[in-house]
N, C-alpha and C positions, 0 to 999 in steps of 0.2 A: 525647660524647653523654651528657644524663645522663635520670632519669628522673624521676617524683614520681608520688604516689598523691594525688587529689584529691576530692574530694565535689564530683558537682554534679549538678541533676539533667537527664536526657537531653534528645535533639535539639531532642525541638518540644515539649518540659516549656514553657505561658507564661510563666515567671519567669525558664528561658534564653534563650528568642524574645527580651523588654523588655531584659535585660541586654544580650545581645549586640547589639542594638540602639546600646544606650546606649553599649557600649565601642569597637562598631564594628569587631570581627571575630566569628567562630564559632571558637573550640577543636575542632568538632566535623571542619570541611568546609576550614575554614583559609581561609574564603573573606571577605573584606574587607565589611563595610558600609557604604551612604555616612554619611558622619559627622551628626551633629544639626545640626554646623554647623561650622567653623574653630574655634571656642572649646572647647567640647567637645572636639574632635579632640584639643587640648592637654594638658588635665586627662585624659583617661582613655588617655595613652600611654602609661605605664607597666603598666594593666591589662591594655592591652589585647594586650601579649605574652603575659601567663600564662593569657589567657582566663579565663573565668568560672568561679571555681574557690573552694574554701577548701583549704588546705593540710594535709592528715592526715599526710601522711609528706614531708617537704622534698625539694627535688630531690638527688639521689645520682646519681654514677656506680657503674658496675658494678665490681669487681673483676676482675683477668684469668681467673679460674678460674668466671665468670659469666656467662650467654650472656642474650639477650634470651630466647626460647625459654623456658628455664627460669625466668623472672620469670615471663613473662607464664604459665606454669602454676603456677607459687604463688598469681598474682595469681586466677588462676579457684580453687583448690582453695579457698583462703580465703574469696574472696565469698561461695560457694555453702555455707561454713559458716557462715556471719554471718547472725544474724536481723536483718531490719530493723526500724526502728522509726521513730516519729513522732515529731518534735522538738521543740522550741517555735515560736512564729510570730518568724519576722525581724524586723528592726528595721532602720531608718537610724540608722547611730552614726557618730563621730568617733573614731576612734584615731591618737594622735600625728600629726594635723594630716590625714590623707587619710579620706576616706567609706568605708565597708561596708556590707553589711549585718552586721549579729550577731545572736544568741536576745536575746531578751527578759525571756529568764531563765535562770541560766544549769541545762545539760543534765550532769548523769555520764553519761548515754546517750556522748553526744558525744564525752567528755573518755573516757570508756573506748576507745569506738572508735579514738584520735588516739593514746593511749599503745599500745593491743595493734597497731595496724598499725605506730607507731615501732619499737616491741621486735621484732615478729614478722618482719619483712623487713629486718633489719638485717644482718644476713648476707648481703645483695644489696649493701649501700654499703661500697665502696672508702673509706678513712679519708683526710678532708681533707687537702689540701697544707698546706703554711707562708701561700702565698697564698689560699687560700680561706678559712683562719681570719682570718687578714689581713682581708679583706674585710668581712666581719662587724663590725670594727669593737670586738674585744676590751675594749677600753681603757673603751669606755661599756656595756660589761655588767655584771650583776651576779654576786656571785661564784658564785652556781647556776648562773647563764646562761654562764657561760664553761667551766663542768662538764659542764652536756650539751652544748655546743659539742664540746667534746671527745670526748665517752663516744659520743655520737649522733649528730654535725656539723651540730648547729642548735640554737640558743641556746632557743627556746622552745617548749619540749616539756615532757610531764609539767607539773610544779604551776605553767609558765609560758605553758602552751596555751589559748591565745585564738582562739576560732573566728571568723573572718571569712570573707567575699567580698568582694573589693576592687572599688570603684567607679570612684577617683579618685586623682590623687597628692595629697600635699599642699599644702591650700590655707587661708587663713585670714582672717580679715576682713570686709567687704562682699563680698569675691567668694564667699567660705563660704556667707554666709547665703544668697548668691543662686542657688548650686550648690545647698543644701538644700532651697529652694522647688523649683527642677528634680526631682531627686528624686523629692520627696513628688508633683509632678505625673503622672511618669513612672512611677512604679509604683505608686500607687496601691492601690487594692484587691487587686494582687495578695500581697501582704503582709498580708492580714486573715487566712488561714487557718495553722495549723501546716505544719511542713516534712516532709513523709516523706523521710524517710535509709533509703531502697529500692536504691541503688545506688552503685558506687563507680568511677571513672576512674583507667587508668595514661596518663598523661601524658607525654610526650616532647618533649625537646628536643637537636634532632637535632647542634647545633654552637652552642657558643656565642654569647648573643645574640640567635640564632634565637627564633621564638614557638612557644611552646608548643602542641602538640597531641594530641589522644585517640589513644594507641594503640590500648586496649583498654577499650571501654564493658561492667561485667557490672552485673545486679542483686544485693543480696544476698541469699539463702539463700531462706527461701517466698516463695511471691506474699503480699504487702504485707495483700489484701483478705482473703485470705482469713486468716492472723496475726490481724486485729484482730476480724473477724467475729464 
């Protein structure tokens, strides 16, 4: 079983309603959507196990001396210390050949949040096998990226944290440009305003393979409205 701490925002937030749409499950209910179409269905399988999510703290197992119980109270004692705040507006970008969304410009808000939850709950992650760094793919990192591989058990963290939500696998050419007309069709104006980072997800995947889903949905720390009031 392992776990990950995720940004996204909640159930019937319209930017998760369009997303999950688009990938064709809920993170939330773990309940399936009919796909857009066959095509579709292809391009957004890989998404559509991790659910609509950006990655703050990489999936992790527990160490034996670590119970779920005790995460998921760190996980609340921490949220409920965490101010929210308001992000920049989303974007449709290309990262190494698959769709996201990403800021528009880039956030320290963000990047602070992705380092203090890496560092802070690291004492929850049992240290990588021989096989998991394996997997990663060593050999094509760089020599930072194979340091926090190590130190952290994920190659991009700290000065190599890139905030995404993954849309798509990788795709490129005519069918690219025609995935980005989709897109730009599909969500639309819901990408005209900024992001409030109100809330954080613990994530679970129960056995290998398996799709990920919300353990524990919290907000973080005041209400949002009234912070910016």
């Amino acid at each position: 079983m392992r776990y990950a701490i995720y940004f996204t925002p909640g159930e019937t937030d319209p930017l998760t309603r369009a997303a999950e749409r688009w990938i064709g499950r809920s993170a939330f209910s773990d309940a399936g959507h009919a796909p857009l179409d066959a095509d579709l269905a292809f391009h957004t399988a890989s998404a559509r196990r991790y659910g609509f999510h950006a990655t703050m703290k990489a999936p992790f197992r527990l160490p034996p001396h670590r119970s779920e119980p005790e995460l998921i109270d760190a996980f609340d004692r921490w949220t409920a210390a965490r101010d929210p705040f308001v992000g920049p507006r989303l974007v449709i970008g290309q990262i190494d050949g698959f769709f996201a969304l990403v800021p528009e410009v880039r956030s320290t808000d963000i990047e602070a949040l992705a380092r203090d939850l890496t560092v802070d709950f690291d004492a929850f992650r049992a240290s990588p096998s021989e096989a998991e760094i394996a997997r990663r793919n060593p050999e094509n990192l760089t020599t930072r990226q194979v340091r926090h591989l190590h130190e952290w058990g994920y190659p991009y963290v700290m000065e190599d944290f890139g905030f995404h939500m993954t849309l798509t696998g990788r795709v490129a050419g005519e069918e690219a440009l025609r995935l980005r007309r989709r897109l730009d069709a599909h969500f639309g104006f819901l990408l005209d305003a900024p992001v409030a980072f109100a809330s954080l997800a613990l994530f679970v995947e129960p056995e290998p393979g398996a799709p990920f889903t919300v353990r524990a949905f919290r907000p973080l720390g005041r209400n949002l409205a009234r912070k910016t009031a």
